[in-house]
C-alpha positions as CSV (number, residue, x, y, z in Angstrom):
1,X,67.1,149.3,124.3
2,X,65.7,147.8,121.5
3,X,67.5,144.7,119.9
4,X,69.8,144.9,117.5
5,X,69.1,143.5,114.4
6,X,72.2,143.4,111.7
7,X,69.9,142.6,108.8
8,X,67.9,145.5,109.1
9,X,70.6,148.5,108.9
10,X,72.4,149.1,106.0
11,X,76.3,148.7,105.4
12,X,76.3,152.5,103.2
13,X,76.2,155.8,103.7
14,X,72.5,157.2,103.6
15,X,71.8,159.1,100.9
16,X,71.7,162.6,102.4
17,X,76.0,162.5,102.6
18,X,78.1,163.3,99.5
19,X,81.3,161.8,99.2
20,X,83.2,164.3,98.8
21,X,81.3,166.6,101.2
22,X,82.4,164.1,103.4
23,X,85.7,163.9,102.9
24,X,86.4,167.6,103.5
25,X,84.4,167.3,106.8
26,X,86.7,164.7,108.0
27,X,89.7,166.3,107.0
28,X,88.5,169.3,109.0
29,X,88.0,166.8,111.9
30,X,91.2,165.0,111.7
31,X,93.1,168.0,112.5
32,X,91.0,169.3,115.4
33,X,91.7,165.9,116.6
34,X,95.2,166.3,116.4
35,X,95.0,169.7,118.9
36,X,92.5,167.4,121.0
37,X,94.5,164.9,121.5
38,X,97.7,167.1,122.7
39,X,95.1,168.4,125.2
40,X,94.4,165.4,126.2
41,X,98.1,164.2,126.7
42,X,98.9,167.0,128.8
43,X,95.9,167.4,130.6
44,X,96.3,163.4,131.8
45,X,93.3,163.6,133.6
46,X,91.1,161.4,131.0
47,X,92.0,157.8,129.1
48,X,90.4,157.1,125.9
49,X,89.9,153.0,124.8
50,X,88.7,152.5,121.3
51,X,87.2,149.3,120.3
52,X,86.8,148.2,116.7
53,X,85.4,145.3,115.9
54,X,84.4,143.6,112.7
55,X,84.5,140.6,110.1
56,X,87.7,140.4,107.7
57,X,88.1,142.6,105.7
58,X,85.5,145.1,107.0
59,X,88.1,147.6,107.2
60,X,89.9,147.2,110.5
61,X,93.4,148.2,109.9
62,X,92.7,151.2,107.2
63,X,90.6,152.6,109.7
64,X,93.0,152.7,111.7
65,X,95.8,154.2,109.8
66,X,93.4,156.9,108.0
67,X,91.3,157.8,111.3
68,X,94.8,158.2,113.4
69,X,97.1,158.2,111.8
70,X,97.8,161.7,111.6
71,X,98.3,161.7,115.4
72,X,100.7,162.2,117.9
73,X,102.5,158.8,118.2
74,X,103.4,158.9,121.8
75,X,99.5,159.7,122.7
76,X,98.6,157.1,120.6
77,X,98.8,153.1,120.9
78,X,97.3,150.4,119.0
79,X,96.8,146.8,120.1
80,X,95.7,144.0,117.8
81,X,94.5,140.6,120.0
82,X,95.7,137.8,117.8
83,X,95.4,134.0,118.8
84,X,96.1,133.9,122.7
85,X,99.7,132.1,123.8
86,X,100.2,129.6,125.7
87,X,100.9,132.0,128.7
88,X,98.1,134.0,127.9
89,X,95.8,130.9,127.8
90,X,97.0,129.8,131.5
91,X,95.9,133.0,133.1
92,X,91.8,134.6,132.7
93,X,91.0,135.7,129.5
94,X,90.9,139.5,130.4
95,X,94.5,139.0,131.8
96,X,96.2,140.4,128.4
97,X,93.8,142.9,127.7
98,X,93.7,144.5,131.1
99,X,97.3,144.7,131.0
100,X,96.8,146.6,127.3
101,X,94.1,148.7,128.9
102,X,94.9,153.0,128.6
103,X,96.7,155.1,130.8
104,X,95.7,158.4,131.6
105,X,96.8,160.7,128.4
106,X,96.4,158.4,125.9
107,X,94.4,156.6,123.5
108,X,94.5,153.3,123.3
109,X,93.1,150.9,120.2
110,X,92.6,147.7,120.5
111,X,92.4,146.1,117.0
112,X,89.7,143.0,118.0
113,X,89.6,142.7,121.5
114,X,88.2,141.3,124.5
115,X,85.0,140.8,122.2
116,X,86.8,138.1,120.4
117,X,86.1,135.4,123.7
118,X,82.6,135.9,123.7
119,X,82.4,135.6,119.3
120,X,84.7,133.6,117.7
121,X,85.4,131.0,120.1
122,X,81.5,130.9,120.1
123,X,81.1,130.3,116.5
124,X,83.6,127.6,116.7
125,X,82.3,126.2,120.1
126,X,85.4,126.5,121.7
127,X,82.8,128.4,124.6
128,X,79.4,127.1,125.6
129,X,76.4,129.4,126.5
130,X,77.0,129.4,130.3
131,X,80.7,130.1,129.7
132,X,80.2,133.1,127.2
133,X,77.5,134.9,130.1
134,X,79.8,134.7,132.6
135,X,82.5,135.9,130.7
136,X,80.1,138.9,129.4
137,X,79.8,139.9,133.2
138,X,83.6,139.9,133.6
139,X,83.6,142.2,130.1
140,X,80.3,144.4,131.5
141,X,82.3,144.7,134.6
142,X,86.0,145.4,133.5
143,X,84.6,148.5,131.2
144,X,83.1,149.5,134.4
145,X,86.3,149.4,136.3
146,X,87.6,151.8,133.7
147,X,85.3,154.1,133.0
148,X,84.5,154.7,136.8
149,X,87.9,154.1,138.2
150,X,90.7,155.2,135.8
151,X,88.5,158.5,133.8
152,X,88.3,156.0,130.6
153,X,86.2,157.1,128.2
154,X,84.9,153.4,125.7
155,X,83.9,153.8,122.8
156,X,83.0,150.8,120.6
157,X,82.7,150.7,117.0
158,X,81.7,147.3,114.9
159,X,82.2,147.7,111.2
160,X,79.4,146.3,109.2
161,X,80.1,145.1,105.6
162,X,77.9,143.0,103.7
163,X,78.8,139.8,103.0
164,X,79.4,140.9,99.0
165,X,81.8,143.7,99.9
166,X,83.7,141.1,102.2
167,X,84.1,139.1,99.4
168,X,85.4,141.7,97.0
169,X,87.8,142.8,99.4
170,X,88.7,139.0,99.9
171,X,89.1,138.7,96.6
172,X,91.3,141.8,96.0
173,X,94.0,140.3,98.4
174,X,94.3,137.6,95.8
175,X,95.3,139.4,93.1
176,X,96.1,143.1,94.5
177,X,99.9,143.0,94.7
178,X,99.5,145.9,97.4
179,X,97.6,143.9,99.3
180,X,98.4,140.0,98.6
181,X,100.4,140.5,102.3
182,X,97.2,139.7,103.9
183,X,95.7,137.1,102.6
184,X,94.9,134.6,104.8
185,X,93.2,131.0,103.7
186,X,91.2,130.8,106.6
187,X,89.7,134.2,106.0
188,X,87.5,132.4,103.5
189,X,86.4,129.7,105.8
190,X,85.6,132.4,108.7
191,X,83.3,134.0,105.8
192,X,81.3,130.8,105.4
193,X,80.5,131.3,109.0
194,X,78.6,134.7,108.6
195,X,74.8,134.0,109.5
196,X,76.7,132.4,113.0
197,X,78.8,135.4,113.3
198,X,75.9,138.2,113.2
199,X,74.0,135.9,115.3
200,X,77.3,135.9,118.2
201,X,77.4,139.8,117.4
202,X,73.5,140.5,118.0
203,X,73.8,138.6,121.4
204,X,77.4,140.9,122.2
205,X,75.5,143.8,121.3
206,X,72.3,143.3,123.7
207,X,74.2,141.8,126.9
208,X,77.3,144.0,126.3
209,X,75.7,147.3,125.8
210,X,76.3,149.5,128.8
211,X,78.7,151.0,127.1
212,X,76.9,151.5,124.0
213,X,78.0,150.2,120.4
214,X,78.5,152.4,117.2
215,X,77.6,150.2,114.3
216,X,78.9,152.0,111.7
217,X,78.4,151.1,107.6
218,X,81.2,150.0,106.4
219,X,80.8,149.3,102.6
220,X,82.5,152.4,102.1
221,X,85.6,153.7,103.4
222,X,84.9,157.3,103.0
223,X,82.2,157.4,105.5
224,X,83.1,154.8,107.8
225,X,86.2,157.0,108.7
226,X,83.8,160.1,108.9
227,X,81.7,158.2,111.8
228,X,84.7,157.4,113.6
229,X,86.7,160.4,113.4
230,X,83.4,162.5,114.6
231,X,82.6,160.2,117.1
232,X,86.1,160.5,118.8
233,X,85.9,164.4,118.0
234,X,82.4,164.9,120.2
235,X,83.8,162.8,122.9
236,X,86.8,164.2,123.6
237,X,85.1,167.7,123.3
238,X,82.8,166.7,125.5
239,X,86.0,166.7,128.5
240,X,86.5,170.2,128.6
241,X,89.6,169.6,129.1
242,X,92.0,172.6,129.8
243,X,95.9,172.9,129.3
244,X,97.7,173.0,132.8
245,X,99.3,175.9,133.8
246,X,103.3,176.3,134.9
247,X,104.2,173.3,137.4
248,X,104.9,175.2,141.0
């Protein structure tokens, strides 16, 4: 597999995809899903773990609510990975996300995730290089555990803004009363951090990559959402799943 180079792909749509072309497709999408993924709860043969990751404001939490949303709520569970607790800190650093990880039935999101030992803390240098290998093992190895063990199907999307969209977003927070609850000071600082950042995420990408990674343009909502919602569409077609019959 060929390395990953951030620089080179672009954060929009290609040219070929009209917006609201788009938007109608995913529509469309969206509510196959919803049939899909009442198959999929009653079937409970397969688990589905989604994995988004990306820098502030690249669109985490819209995703989210847009791509599934419309969704059966009991099939459906969402996990955001903020700054670990003490407890969490005394135990190994997949001990909180394992504990997250799917059950058969259901889709599980996980809003960051495991990624986040092997990224931020290296930016920072909380986590030296021999650390952040070994701990790319234990990630290599517990996506492994699930997809051969417990029918989990992985699939791992990183949103890629550009650095200007970031900031616009950023800067919306600031002075978008809808959306002044999430600004965060530090979100800033993180920014200043980008080349580091892309540099942690190339390295993820090419030692964390048996499952493969969907980078998907994020600059614009529209079709970031189409990407996700067909990608989780084609995979869960790809079960063949089948209602069960009457319970003897």
């Amino acid at each position: 597999m060929a390395a990953i180079k951030l620089k080179n792909i672009s954060t929009r749509a290609p040219k070929e995809y009209d917006k609201e072309d788009t938007k109608i497709k995913t529509a469309k999408i969206l509510r196959e899903l919803d049939d899909l993924q009442n198959l999929l709860f009653a079937e409970g043969k397969h688990a589905v773990l989604i994995v988004i990751q990306g820098m502030d404001a690249s669109g985490k939490d819209g995703t989210i609510r847009n791509v599934f949303g419309q969704l059966n709520p009991q099939g459906v569970t969402v996990k955001s990975f903020k700054v670990p607790t003490a407890e969490e800190l005394s135990h190994d650093f997949l001990w909180r996300v394992h504990a997250a990880a799917p059950a058969k039935g259901t889709i599980q999101i996980f809003n960051r995730s495991h990624y986040e030992d092997i990224l931020v803390t290296r930016v920072h240098k909380w986590c030296d290089d021999e650390t952040a290998k070994k701990r790319m093992k234990a990630i290599n190895d517990f996506e492994s555990l699930l997809t051969q063990h417990n029918n989990t199907r992985i699939l791992k999307f990183y949103l890629h803004v550009s650095p200007q969209e970031q900031q616009e977003r950023l800067n919306e927070r600031i002075h978008d009363p809808a959306k002044m609850w999430k600004y965060n000071e530090k979100d800033f600082e993180e920014a200043r951090h980008w080349n580091t950042y892309m540099k942690m995420y190339e390295d993820c990408f090419a030692h964390c990559n048996a499952v493969p990674w969907h980078i998907v343009p994020a600059d614009q909502n529209w079709y970031k959402e189409y990407v996700i919602a067909a990608a989780l569409h084609s995979t869960l077609k790809q079960l063949k799943m089948q209602y069960p019959g009457l319970k003897k």
